[in-house]
N, C-alpha and C positions, 0 to 999 in steps of 0.2 A: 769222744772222751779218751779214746787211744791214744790219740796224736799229741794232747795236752798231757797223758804219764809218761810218754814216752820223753817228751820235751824235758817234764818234770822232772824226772830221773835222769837224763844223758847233759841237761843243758847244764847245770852247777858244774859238772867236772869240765865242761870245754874237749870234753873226751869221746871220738865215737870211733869202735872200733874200723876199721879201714874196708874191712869187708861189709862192712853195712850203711857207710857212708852214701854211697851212689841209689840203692834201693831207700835209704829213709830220704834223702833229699825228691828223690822219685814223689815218694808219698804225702810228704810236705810242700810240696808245689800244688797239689791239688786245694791245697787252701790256701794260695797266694791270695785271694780276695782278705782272707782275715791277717793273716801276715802281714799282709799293706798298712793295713789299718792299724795293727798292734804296733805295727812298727814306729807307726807315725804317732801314736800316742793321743789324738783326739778324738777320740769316738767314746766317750764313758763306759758304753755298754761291755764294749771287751774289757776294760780295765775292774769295771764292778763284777765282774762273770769269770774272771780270772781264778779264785777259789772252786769253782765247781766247775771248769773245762768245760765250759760251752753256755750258750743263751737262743733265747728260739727270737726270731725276728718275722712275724706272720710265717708264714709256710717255710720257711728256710731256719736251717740248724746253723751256728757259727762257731769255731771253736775259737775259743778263749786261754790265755796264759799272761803271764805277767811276761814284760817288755827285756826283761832282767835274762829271765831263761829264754827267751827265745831265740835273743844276739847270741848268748852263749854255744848256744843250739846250732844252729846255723854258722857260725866262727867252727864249731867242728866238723859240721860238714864241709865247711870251703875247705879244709887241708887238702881235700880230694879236687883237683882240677874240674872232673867231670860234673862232680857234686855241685862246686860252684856254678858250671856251665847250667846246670839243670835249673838250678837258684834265679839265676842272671834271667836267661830268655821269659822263666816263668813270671817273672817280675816286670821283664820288658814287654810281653804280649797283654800283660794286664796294664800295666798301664798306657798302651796302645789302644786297648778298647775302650779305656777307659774317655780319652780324649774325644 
């Protein structure tokens, strides 16, 4: 539920401070599995669970946001080179395993 206020709150303005770019995209990579999926927009379960930031799926927690903040969210962490870097591979190793 952290990482869906956090989205909440930074993603509308397209705005992340420069010193915190590299550490939140850090911490946002750790849910590239839900990322992937919000991104892509057909899994219902993140888009109905997007009001309450998160839904439980058997033993596993996922978090949840609307599609709207999350691009936003991520458009301000890319400003930072590295930020993107951390984006890019975490995106790219997942959908390597995923294949």
């Amino acid at each position: 539920r952290i990482m869906h206020d956090v989205i909440g709150g930074l993603g509308p303005d397209q705005s992340v401070h420069e010193n915190m770019r590299e550490p939140l995209a850090r911490a946002l990579a750790t849910y590239t599995a839900d990322t992937h999926e919000i991104l892509g927009g057909l899994d219902s379960k993140y888009i109905s669970a997007a009001g309450t930031g998160y839904f439980q799926d058997g033993d596993k927690t996922h978090m949840a946001v609307s599609q709207k903040d999350l691009v936003q969210f991520m458009r301000g962490l890319s400003e930072d080179p590295e930020a993107y870097g951390t984006l890019h591979k975490a995106e790219s190793r997942y959908i390597d395993l995923s294949l």
